[in-house]
N, C-alpha and C positions, 0 to 999 in steps of 0.2 A: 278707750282704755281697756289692758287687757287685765280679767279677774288674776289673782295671785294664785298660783298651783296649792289645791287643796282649803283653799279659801269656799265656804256656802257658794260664793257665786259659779266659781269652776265647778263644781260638783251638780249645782241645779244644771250649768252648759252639756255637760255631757250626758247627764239624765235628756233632757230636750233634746240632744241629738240622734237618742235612741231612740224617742218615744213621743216624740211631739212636745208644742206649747202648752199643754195644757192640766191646772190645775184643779181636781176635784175636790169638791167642798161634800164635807162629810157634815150634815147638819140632821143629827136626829130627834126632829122636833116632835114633840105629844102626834100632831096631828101627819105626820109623817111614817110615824111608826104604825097608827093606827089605820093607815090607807096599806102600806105593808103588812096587813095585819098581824101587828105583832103589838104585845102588851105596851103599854107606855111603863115601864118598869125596868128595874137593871137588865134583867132578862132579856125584855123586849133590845135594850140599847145594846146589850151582849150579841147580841142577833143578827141585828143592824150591823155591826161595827165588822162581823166576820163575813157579811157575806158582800161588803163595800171591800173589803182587804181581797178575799176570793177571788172579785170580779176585776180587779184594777192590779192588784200586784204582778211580778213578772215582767215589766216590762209594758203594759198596756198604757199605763200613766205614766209620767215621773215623780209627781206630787200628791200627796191629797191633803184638803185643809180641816182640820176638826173644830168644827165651832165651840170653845171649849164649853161657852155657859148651858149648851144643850145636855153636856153632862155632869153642869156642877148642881143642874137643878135636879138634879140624883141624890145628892149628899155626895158623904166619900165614898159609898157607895158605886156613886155616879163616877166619881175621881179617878177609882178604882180601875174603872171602863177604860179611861181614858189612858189609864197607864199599858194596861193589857192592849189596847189598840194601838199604842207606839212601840209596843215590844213589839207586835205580832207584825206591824206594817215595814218593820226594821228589816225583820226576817223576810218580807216579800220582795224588799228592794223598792220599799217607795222612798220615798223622802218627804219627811212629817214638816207643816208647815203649822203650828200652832193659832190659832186665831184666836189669843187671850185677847190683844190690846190692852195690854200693863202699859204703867206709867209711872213715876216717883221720884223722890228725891233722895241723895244720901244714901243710908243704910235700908232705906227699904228698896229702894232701887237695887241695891247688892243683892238684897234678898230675891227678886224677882229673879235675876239672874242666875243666880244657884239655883231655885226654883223650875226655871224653864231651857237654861242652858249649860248649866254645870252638870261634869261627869259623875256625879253619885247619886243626881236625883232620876229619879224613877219618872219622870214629867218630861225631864228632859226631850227635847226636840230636837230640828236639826234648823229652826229658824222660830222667832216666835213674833208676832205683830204688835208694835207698840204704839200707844199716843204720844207726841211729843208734846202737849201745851201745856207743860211745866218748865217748856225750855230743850232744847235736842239734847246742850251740852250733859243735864242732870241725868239723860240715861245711860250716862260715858260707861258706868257696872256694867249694865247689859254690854255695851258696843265690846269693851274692852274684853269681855271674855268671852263672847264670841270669836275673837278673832283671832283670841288664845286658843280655843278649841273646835276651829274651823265652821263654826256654827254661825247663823244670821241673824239680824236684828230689822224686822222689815216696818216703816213710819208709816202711820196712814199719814197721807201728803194731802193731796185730791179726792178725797171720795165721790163719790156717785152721788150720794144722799142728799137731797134738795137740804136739810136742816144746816147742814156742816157748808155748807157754800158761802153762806155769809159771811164765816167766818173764815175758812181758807180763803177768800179771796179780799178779804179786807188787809186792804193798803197801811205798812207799818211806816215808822216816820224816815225811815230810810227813803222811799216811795217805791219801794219793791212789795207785792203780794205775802201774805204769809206762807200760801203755801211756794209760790217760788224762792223766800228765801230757805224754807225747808230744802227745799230740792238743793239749792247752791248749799247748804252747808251737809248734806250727805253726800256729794262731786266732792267737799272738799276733804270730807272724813274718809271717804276711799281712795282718795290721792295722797291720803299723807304717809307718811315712814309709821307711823305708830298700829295700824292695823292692816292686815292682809287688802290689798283693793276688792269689792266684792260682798266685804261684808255687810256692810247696810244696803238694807234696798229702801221700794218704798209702793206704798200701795196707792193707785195710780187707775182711778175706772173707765172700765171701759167704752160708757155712753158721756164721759165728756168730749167735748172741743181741745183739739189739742192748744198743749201751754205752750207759753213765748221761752220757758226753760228750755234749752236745747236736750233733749235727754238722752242721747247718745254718751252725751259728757257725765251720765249721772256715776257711771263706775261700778251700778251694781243693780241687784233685779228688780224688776218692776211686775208687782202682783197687780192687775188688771180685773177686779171684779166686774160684775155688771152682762157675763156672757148669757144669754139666755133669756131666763125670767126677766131680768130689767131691760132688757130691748137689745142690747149690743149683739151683734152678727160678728163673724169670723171675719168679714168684708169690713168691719171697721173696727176690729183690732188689727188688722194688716195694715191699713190707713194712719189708721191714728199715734199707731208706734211701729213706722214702716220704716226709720232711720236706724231703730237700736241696732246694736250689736246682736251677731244668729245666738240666739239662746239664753240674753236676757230678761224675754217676757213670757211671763206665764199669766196665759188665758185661764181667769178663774171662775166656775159654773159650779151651782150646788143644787137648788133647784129643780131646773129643766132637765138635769141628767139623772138624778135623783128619782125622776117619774117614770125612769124606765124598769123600778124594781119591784117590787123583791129577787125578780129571775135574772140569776148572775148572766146566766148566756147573753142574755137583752142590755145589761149593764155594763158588761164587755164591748157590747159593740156596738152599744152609744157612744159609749168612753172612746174606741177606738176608730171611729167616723170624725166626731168630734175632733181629734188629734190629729189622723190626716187630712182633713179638708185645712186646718189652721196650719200645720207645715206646708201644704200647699203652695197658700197664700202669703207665709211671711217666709219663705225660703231658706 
């Protein structure tokens, strides 16, 4: 399936074709900051957030991910950061992938959507990570104005995390997997007339076994954590998502890439090692 022109997924493909698969996770945690020696304080996350945008913008990445709860335990303060680091990351030519994982029903679901995808808020993003187990259809808010405003809505599907397994892989009375009917009903939200194809993706790790869902057929991007710190090699995200379409997965590392700073020169050319070893490999 091909993304719709100007749809989040078209726009992540051409990012990826300039600059590789891969996603950096901006995670500025207490003990992260203070290995960068930098205060654990706005300051400190001010710091942090300019010289992640410094070393990645331009061109060296296409994405980077902000973990958002590392700056909500700022206050709004903290918020505040996060807003200044979607403006300033806008201005480098990255493409912000939000890592809330919101979830809701109804009118608060609407809200999150204004909140992380609508054009007057300040949070805004250009994709933002949600839970689905209130139901996919209940975050239609989110999907729906996404697709109005070219923006993405990415499910955790699969994760990585040995906790979440029992449950994505527990069998519904259908006798399909939860997270494979997740997957079948994001193929089918990007196949339909009602949203651009592209818009939903879904996060998808990179140290699992690949699924019996065909994901070629998913329609939209596949966020891939697990590069690095959790074991996953370039060598098996090539593997494990060697069917997709060129420029639907993006390899995501926060971590192990993370350890090469505070010094942007060093964070450049991890970041950009990192990205061509992984175009490399998935061509």
């Amino acid at each position: 399936m091909e993304f719709s022109p100007g749809s989040f997924g078209a726009r992540v493909r051409q990012a990826v074709e300039r600059s590789g698969p891969l996603c950096a996770g901006i995670d500025p945690s207490g003990e992260l900051l203070r290995a960068w020696g930098l205060s654990d304080d706005v300051e400190g996350l001010r710091a942090f957030c300019q010289i992640c945008v410094e070393a990645w913008g331009g061109g060296v990445v296409p994405v980077i991910k902000p973990q958002v709860a590392f700056f909500e335990r700022h206050g709004s303060a903290g918020v505040a950061e996060l807003e200044r680091l979607i403006a300033d990351a806008a201005e480098a030519d990255l493409i912000v992938l939000a890592d809330a994982k919101r979830g809701d029903v109804m009118t608060t679901a609407a809200a999150y959507a204004d909140a992380w995808l609508g054009t007057r808020s300040p949070l805004a993003a250009d994709a933002v990570t949600v839970h689905p187990f209130l139901g996919l259809a209940a975050l239609s808010p989110l999907v729906v104005l996404a697709g109005q405003t070219g923006r993405g809505v990415i499910v955790v599907a699969r994760s990585s995390n040995p906790e979440g397994r029992p449950l994505q892989e527990a069998v519904t009375a259908s006798g399909v997997s939860v997270e494979e009917s997740l997957l079948a009903e994001i193929a089918a939200l990007n196949a339909s007339a009602d949203i651009p194809a592209g818009t939903v993706g879904a996060v998808i790790g990179a140290t699992l076994a690949a699924t019996t869902f065909p994901l070629s057929q998913l329609g939209g991007v596949i966020l891939a954590p697990g590069l690095g710190a959790q074991g996953a090699r370039p060598s098996d995200v090539a593997s494990r998502f060697g069917g997709c379409a060129p420029g639907s997965v993006l390899a995501s590392t926060s971590r192990s890439l993370l350890s090469a700073g505070p010094d942007i020169s060093q964070l450049r050319k991890s970041a950009w090692e990192l990205a061509h070893e992984l175009s490399s490999l998935m061509g």
